[in-house]
BAVO-507351 format. One record per residue: x, y, z of N, C-alpha, C in turn; residue in one letter. Coordinates in pm, 1 decimal. Example, Ala and Ser with C-alpha at 12.3 -4.5 7.8 and 13.67 -1.06 7.14 Angstrom:
BEGIN
REC       n.px       n.py       n.pz      ca.px      ca.py      ca.pz       c.px       c.py       c.pz   resn
REC     1319.0     -569.0      780.0     1230.0     -450.0      780.0     1320.0     -330.0      780.0      A
REC     1285.0     -225.0      708.0     1367.0     -106.0      714.0     1290.0        3.0      787.0      S
! end
This chain:
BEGIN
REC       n.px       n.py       n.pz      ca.px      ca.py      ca.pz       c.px       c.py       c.pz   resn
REC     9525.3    10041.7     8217.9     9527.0    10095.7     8352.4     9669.4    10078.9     8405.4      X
REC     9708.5    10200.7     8462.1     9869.6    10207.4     8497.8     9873.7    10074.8     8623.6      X
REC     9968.5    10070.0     8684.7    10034.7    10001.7     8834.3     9926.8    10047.5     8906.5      X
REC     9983.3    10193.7     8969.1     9933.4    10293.5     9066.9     9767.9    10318.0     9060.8      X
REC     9708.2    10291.2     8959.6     9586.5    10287.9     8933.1     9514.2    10220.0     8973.2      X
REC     9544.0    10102.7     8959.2     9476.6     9966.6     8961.2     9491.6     9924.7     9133.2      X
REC     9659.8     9960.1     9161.7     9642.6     9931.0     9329.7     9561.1    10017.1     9377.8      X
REC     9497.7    10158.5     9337.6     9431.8    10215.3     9376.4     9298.8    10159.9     9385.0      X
REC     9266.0    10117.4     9251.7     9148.6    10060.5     9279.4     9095.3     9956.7     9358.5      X
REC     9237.6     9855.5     9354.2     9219.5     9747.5     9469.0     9188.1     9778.3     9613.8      X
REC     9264.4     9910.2     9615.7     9238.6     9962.5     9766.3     9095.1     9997.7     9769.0      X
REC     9040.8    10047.5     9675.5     8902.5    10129.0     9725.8     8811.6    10025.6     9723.3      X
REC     8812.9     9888.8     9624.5     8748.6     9783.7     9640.6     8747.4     9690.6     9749.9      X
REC     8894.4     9713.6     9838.1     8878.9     9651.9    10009.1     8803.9     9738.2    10073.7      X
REC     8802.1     9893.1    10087.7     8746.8     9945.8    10164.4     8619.0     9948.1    10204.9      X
REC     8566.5     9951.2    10071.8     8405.7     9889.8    10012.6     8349.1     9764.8    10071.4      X
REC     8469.5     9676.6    10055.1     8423.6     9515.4    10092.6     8426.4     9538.4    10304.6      X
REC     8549.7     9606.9    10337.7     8549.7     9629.6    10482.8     8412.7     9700.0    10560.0      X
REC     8389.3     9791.8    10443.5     8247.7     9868.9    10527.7     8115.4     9816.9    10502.8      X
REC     8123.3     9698.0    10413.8     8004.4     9657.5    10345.4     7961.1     9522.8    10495.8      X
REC     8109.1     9439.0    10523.5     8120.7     9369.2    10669.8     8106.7     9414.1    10745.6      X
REC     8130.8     9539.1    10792.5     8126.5     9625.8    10955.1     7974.1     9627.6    10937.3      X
REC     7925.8     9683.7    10855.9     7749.1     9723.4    10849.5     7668.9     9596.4    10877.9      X
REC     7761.4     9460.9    10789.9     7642.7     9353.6    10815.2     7688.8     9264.6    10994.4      X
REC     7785.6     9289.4    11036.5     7840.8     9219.7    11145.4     7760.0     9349.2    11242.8      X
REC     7730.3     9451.0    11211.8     7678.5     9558.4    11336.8     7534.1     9488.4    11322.2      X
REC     7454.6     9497.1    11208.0     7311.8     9438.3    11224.0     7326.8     9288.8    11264.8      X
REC     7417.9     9224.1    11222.6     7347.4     9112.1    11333.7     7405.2     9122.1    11468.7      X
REC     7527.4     9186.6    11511.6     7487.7     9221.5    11678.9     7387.5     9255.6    11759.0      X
REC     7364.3     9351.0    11669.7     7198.8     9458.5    11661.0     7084.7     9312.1    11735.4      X
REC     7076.0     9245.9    11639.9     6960.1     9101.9    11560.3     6958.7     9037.7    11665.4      X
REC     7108.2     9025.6    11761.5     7135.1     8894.2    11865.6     7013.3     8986.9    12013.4      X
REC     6948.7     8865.9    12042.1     6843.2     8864.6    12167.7     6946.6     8907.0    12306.9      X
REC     6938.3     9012.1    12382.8     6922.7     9037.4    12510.6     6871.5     9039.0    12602.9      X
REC     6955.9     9009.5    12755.0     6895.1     8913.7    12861.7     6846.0     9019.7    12880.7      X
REC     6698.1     9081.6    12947.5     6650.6     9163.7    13019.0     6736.5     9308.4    13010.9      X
REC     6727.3     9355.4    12892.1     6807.5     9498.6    12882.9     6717.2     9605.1    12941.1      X
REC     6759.3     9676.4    13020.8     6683.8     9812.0    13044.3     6620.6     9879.7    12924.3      X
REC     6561.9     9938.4    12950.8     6444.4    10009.7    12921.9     6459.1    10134.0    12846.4      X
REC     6573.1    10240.2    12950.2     6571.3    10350.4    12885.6     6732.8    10377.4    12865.0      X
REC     6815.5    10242.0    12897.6     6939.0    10278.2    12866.9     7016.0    10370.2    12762.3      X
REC     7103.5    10454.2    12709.9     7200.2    10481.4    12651.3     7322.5    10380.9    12630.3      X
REC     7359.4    10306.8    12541.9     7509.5    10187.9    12523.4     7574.0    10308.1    12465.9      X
REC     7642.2    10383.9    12533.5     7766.5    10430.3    12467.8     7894.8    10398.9    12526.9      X
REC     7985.1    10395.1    12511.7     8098.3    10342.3    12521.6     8221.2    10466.2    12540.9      X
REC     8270.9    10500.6    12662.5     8382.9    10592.2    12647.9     8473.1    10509.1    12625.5      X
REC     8615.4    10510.1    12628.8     8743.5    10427.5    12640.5     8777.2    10414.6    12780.3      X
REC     8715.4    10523.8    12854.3     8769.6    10529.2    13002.6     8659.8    10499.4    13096.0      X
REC     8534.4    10445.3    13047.7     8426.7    10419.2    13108.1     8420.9    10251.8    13089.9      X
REC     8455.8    10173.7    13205.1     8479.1    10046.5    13186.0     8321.8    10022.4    13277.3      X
REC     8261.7    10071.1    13339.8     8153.4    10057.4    13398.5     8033.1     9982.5    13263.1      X
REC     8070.8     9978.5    13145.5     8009.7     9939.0    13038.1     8037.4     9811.5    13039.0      X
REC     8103.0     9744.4    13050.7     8196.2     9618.5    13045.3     8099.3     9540.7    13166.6      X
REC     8099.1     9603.1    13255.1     8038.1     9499.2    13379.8     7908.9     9452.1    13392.7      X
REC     7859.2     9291.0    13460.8     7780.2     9238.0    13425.1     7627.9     9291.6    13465.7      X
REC     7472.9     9253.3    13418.0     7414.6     9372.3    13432.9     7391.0     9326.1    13594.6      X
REC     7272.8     9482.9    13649.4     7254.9     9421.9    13777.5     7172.0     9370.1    13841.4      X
REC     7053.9     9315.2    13756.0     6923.6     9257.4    13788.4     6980.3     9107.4    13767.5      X
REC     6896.7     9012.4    13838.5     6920.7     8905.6    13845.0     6853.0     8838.8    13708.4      X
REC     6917.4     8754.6    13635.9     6890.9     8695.7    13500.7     6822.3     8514.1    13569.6      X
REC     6691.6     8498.6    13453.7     6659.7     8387.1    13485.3     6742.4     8281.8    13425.0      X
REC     6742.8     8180.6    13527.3     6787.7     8094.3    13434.8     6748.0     8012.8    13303.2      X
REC     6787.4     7958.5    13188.0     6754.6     7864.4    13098.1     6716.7     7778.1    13086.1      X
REC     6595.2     7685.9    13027.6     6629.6     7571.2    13035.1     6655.0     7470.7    12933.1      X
REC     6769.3     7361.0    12957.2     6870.7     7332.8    12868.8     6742.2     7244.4    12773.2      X
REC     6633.0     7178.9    12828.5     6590.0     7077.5    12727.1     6471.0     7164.0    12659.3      X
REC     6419.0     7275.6    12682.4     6364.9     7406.7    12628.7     6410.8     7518.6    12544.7      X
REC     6532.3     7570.3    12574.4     6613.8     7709.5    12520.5     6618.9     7664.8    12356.3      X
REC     6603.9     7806.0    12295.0     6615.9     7840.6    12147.7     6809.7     7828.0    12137.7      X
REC     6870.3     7811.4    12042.1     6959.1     7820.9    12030.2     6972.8     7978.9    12034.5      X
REC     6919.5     8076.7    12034.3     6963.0     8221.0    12058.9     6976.8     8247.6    12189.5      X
REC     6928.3     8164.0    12275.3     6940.9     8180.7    12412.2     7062.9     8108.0    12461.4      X
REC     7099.5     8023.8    12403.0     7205.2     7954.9    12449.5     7332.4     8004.3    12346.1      X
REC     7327.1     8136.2    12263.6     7416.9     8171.0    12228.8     7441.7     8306.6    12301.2      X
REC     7338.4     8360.4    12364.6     7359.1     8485.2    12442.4     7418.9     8440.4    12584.4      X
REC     7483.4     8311.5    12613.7     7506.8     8267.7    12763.8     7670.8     8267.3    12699.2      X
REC     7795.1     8297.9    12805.1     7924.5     8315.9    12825.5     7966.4     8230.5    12750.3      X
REC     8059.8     8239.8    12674.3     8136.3     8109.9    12572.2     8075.9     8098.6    12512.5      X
REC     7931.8     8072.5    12470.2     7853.5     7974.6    12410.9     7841.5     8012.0    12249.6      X
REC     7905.1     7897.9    12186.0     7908.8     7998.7    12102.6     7781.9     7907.8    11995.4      X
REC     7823.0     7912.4    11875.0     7654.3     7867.2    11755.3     7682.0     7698.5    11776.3      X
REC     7794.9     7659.2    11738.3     7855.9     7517.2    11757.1     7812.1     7441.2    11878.9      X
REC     7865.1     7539.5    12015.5     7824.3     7496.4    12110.5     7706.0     7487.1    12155.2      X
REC     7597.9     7544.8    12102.9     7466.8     7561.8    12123.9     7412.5     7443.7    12072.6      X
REC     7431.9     7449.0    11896.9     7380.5     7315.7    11824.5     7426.6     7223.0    11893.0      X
REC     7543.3     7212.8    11971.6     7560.0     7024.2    12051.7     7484.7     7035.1    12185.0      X
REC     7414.4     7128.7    12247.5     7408.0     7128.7    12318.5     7252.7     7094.6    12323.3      X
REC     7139.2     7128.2    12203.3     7058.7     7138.0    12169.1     7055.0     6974.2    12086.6      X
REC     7114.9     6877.2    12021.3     7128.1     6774.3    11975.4     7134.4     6681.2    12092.4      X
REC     7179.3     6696.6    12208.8     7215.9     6599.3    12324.5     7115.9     6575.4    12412.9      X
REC     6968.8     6658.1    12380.3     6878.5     6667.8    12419.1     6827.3     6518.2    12452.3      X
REC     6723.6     6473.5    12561.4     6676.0     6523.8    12692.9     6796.9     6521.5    12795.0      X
REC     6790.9     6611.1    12871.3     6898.3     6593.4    12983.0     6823.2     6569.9    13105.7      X
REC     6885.1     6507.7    13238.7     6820.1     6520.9    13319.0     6909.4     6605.3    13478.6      X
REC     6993.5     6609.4    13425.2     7090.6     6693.8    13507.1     7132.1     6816.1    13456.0      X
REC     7219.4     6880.7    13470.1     7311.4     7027.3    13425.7     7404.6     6944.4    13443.9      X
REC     7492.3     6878.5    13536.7     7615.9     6794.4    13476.3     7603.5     6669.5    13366.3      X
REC     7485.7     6700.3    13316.8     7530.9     6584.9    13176.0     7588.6     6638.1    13055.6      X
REC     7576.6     6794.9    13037.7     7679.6     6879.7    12986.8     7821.8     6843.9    12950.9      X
REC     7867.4     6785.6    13144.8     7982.6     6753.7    13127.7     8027.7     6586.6    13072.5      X
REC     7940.5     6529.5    13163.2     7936.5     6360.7    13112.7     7942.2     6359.1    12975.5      X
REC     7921.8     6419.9    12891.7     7869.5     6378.7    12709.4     7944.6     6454.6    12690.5      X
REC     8056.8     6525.0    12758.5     8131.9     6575.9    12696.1     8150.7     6691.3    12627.9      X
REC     8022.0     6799.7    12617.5     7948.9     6904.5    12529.9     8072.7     7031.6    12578.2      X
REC     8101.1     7029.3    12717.8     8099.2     7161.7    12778.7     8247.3     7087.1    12845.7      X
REC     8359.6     7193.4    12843.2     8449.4     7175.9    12943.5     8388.1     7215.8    13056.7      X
REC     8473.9     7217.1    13170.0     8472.4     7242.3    13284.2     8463.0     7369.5    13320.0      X
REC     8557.1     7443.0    13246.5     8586.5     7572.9    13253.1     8410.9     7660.1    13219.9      X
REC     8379.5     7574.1    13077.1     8280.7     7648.8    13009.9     8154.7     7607.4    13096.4      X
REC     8166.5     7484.9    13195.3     8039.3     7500.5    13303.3     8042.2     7604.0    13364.5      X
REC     8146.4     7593.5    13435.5     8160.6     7679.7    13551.6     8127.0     7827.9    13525.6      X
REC     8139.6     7886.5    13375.4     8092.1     7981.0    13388.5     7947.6     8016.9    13344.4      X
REC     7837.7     7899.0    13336.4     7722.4     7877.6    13276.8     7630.9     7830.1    13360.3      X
REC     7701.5     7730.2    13483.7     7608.2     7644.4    13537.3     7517.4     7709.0    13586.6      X
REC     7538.7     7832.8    13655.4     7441.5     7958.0    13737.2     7311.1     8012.8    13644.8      X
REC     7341.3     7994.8    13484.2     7212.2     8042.0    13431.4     7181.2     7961.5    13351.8      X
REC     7170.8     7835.9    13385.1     7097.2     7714.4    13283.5     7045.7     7606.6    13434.1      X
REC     6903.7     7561.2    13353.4     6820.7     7486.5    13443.9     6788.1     7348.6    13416.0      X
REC     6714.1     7278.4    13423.5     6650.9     7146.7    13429.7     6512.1     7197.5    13482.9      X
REC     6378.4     7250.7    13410.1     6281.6     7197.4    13461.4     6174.4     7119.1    13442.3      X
! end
């Protein structure tokens, strides 16, 4: 197999490997649980339609931290799988600031969480 051949083939074997990732990273976006999605929505996406971007407009219940599935606490702002599993290990809580006491959650990452996670 020449030079030119073989980089060829290398190329078509990334492309393969790139579309084989886009397909499995779209199904599990697909897979990830949504807060109360409408019903009969359309998600399409213009470039110039930022109205997609903004948060929805029904009011979301809150969580609760010594209850929630880790899919629920990965569908909340920041939160990511890591942060979920410590958050889910630190279990019973009896506050929403013990988050911060134990250290789980910066400040930053309360502040943008404290509004949809509970204690009941």
């Amino acid at each position: 197999m020449s030079g030119h051949a073989r980089m060829a083939f290398r190329a078509y074997l990334l492309i393969l490997s790139l579309a084989y990732l886009y397909t499995d990273a779209f199904a599990a976006d697909r897979a990830k649980p949504q807060i109360d999605p409408p019903s009969s929505a359309r998600w399409t996406f213009h470039w110039n339609d930022w109205s997609a971007l903004q948060a929805p407009a029904g009011p979301i219940k809150p969580i609760d931290l010594n209850r929630a599935s880790i899919e629920q606490f990965v569908a909340l702002p920041g939160i990511s799988v890591t942060l979920a599993q410590q958050i889910i290990a630190g279990r019973p809580y009896h506050s929403k600031t013990a988050l911060l006491h134990k250290h789980i959650l910066s400040d930053a990452a309360y502040d943008r969480t404290k509004n949809l996670i509970a204690i009941e």
